[in-house]
VEXLOBA-724407 format. One record per residue: residue in one letter; x, y, z of N, C-alpha, C in turn. Coordinates in steps of 0.05 Angstrom, whole numbers, padded with zeros to 5 digits, always signed. Example, Ala and Ser with C-alpha at 12.3 -4.5 7.8 and 13.67 -1.06 7.14 Angstrom:
2
a+00264-00114+00156+00246-00090+00156+00264-00066+00156s+00257-00045+00142+00273-00021+00143+00258+00001+00157
This chain:
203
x+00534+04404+00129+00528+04395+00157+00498+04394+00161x+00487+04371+00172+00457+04366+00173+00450+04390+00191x+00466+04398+00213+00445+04414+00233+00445+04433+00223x+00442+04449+00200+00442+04476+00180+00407+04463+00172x+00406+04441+00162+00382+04428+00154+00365+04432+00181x+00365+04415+00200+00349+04417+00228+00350+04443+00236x+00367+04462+00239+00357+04485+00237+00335+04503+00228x+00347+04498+00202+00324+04507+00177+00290+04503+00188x+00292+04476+00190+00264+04452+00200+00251+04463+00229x+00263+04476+00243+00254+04486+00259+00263+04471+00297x+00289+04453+00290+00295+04438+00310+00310+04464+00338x+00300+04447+00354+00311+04467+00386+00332+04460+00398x+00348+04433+00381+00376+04421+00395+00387+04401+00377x+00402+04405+00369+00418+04382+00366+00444+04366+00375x+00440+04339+00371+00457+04322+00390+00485+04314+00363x+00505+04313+00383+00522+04293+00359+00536+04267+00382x+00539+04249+00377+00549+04224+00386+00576+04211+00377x+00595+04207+00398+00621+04191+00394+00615+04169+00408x+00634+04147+00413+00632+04133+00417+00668+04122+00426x+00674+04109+00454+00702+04096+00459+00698+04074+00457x+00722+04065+00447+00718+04036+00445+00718+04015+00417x+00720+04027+00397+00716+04021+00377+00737+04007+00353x+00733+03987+00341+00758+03973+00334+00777+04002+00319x+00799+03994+00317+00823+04014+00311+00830+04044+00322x+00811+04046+00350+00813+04069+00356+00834+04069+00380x+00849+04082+00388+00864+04086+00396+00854+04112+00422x+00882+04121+00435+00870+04143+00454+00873+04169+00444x+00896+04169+00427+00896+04192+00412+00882+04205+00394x+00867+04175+00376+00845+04182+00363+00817+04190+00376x+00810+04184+00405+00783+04193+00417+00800+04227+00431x+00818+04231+00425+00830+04252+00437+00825+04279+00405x+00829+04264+00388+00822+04275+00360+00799+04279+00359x+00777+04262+00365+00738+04259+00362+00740+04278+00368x+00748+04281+00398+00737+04305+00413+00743+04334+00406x+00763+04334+00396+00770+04365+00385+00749+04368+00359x+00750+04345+00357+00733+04356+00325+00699+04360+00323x+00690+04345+00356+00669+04359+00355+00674+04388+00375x+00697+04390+00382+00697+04415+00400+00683+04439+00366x+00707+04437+00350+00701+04452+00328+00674+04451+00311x+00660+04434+00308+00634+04434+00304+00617+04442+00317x+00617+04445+00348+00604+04460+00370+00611+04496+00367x+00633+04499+00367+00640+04530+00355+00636+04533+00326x+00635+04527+00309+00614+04531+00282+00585+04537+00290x+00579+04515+00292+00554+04507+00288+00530+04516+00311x+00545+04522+00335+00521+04522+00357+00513+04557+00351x+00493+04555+00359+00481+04582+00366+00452+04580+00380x+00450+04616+00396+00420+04603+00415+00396+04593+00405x+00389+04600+00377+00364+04585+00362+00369+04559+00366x+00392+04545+00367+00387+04514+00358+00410+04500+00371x+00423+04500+00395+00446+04489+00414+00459+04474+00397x+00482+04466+00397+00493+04437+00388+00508+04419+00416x+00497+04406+00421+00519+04388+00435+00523+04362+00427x+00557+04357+00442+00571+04334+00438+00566+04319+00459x+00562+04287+00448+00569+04264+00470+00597+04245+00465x+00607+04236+00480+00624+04223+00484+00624+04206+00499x+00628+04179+00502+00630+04153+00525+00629+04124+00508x+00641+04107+00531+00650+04076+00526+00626+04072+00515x+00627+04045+00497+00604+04026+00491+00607+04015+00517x+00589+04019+00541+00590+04001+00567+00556+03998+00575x+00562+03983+00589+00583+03964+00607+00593+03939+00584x+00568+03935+00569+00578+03916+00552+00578+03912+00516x+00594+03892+00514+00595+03893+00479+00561+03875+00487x+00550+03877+00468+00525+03850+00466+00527+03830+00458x+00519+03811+00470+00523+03776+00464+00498+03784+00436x+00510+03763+00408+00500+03773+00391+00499+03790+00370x+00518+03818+00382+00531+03829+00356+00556+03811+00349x+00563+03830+00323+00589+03821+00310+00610+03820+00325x+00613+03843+00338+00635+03844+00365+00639+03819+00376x+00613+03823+00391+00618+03791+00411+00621+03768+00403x+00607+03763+00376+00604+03736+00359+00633+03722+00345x+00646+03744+00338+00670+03746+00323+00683+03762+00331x+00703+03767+00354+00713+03793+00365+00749+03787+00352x+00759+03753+00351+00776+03762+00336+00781+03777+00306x+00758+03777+00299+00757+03781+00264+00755+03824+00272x+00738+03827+00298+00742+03862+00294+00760+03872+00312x+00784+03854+00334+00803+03862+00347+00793+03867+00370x+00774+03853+00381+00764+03854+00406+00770+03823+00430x+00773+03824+00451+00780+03811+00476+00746+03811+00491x+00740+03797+00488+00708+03791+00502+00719+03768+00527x+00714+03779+00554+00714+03767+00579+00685+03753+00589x+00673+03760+00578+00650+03743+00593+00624+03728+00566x+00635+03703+00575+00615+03682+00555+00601+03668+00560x+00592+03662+00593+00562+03651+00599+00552+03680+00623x+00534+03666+00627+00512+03677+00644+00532+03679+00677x+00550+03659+00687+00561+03673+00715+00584+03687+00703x+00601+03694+00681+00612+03703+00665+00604+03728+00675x+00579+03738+00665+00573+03766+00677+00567+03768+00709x+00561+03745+00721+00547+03755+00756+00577+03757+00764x+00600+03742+00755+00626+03750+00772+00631+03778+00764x+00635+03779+00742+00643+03802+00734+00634+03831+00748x+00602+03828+00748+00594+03860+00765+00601+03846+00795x+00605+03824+00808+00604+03822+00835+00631+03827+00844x+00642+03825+00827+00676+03836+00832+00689+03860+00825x+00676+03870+00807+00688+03891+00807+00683+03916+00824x+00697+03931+00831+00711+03952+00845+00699+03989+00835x+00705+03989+00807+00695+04017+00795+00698+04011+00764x+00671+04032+00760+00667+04021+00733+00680+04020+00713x+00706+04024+00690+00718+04003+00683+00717+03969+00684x+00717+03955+00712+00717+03935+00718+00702+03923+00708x+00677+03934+00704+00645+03920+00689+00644+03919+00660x+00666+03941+00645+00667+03928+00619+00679+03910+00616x+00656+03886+00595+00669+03860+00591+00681+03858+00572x+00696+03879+00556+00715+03878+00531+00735+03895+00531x+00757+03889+00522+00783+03911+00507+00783+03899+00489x+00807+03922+00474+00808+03908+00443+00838+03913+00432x+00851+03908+00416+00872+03905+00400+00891+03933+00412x+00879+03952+00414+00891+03981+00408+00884+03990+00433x+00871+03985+00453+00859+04000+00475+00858+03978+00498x+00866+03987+00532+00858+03960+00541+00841+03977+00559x+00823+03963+00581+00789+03970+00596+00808+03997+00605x+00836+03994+00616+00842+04021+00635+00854+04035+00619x+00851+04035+00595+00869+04061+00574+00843+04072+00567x+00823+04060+00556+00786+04069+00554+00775+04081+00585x+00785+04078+00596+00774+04093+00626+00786+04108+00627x+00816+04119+00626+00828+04141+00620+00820+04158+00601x+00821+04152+00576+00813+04178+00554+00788+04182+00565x+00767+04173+00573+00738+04166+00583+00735+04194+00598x+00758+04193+00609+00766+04224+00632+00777+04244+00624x+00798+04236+00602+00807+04260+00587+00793+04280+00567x+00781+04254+00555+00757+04268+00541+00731+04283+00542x+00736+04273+00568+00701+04292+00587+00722+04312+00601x+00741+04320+00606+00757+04340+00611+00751+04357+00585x+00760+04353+00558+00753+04363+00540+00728+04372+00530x+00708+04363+00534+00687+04363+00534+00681+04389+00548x+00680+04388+00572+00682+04411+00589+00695+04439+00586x+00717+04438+00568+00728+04460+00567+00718+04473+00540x+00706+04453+00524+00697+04469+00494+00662+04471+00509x+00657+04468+00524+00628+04480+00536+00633+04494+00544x+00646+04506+00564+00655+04534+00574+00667+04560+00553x+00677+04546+00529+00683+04562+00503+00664+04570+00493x+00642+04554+00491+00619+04566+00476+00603+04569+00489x+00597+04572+00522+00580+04583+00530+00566+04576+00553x+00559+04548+00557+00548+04520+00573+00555+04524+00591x+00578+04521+00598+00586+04525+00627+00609+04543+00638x+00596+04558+00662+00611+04584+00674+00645+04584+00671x+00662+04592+00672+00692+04583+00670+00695+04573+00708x+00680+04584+00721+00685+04579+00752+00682+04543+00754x+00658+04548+00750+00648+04517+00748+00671+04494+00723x+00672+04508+00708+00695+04489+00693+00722+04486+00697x+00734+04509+00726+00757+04503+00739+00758+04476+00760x+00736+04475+00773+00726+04464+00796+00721+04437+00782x+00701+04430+00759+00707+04401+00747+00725+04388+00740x+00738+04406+00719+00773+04394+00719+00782+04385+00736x+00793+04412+00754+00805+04398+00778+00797+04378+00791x+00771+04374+00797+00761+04352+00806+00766+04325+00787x+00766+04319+00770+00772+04302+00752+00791+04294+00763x+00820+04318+00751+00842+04305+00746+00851+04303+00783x+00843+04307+00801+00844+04294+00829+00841+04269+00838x+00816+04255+00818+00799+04231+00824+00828+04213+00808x+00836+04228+00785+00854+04216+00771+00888+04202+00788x+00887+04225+00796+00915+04228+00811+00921+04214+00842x+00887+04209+00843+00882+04196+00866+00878+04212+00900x+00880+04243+00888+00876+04259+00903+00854+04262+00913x+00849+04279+00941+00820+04292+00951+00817+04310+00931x+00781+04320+00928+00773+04330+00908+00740+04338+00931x+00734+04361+00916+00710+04372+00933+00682+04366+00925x+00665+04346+00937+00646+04339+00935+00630+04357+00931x+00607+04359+00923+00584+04373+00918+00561+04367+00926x+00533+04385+00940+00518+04382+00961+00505+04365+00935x+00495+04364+00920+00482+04358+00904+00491+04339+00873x+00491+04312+00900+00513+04293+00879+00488+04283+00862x+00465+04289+00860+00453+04271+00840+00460+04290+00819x+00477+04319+00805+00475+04327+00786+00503+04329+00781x+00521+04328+00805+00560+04342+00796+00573+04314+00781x+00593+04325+00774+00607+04310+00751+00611+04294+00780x+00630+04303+00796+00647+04296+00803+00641+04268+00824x+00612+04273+00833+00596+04257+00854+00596+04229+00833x+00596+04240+00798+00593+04215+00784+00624+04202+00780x+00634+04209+00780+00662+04206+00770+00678+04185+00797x+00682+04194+00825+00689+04189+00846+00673+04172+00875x+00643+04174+00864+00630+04157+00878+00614+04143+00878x+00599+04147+00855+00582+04122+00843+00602+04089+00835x+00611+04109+00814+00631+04083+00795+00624+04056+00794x+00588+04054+00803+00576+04024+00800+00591+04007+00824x+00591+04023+00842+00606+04012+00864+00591+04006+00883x+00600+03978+00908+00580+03962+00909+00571+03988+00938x+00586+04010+00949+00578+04031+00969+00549+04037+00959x+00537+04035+00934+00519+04053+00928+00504+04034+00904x+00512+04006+00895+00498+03989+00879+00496+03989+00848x+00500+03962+00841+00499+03970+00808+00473+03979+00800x+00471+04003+00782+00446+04005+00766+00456+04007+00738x+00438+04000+00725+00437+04005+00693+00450+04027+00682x+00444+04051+00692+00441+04083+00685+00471+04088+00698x+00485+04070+00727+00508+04093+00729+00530+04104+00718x+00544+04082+00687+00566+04100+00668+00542+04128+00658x+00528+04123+00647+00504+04148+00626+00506+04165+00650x+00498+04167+00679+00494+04189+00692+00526+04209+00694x+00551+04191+00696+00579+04212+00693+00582+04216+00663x+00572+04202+00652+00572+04215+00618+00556+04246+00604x+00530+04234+00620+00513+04256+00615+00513+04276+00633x+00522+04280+00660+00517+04299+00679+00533+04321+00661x+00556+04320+00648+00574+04341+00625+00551+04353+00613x+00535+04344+00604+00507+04350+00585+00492+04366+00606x+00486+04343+00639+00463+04370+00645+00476+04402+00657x+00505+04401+00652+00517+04421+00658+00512+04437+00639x+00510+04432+00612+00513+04449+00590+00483+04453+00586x+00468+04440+00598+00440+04447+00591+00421+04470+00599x+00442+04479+00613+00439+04512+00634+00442+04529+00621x+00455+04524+00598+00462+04542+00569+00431+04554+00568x+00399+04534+00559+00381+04543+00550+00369+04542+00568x+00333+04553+00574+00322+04548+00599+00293+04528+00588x+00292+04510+00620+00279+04495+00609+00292+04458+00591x+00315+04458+00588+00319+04436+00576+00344+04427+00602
């Protein structure tokens, strides 16, 4: 395992990266990623040198240009948007973010990838509270909040939505209440991260 190396070297964190969305992946299989970096986080982390996991869609978009987009039947991909109003309908219509990705693929469709998207940051959450990152209080209260937003239930806001999962999860969603930006899938992706970042001080 490299972070035994970056350790060694004198590194203060290391990152590991998944990725949804990906030809032949399925939900079960990003349901698999995630356990398997849950287990690499319980090996491998300790306070000299953190390990954390990321997880999230290739979004909003495949790129005009890669292989994906160029050839999406040859890697089992569905590409929705192929000119320039292609994309202005697309963010001007859609509703919550799902909507803004412009691809599914063979094995996965935009709302089975928005689902695990949730399941897996559920997961996420609970192997951070395993190893340390985040309080078990605080990781009752995200769940729940999750699987609320899921269920379509009320769920309890937080004074301080520029940092809670849940402010990302339930109210941003690139929705037009609050405006598309660039950053809003990465901010409910990463807010999991600045939860666990309370682990060390300073990062």
């Amino acid at each position: 395992m490299r972070s035994r190396w970056a350790k060694e070297f004198g590194a203060r964190k290391f990152d590991i990266y998944f990725s949804i969305g990906l030809p032949y992946q399925t939900k079960e299989s990003v349901m698999e990623d995630a356990n398997y970096m849950g287990k690499l986080m319980e090996r491998y982390n300790s306070e000299q040198m953190p390990l954390y996991g990321f997880i999230s869609p290739l979004a909003p978009f495949i790129d005009p240009g890669s292989l994906f987009y160029e050839m999406p039947e040859r890697y089992g991909f569905k590409i929705f948007t192929k000119g320039v109003m292609d994309f202005y309908n697309l963010l001007d219509r859609g509703k919550k973010w799902d909507d803004y990705l412009n691809y599914e693929t063979r094995w996965m469709s935009r709302k089975e990838m928005a689902e695990v998207t949730y399941l897996s940051g559920i997961r996420m959450v609970e192997i951070g509270s395993k190893v340390g990152y985040i309080e078990f209080e605080e990781k009752q209260k995200i769940v729940h909040n999750i699987m609320s937003y899921i269920n379509g239930d009320d769920y309890d806001a937080h004074e301080d939505m520029s940092q809670h999962l849940t402010y990302m999860v339930k109210e941003i969603e690139w929705s037009r209440k609050h405006g598309i930006t660039g950053v809003s899938i990465l901010l409910f992706l990463y807010s999991l991260i600045n939860s666990m970042g309370n682990y060390i001080g300073g990062t």
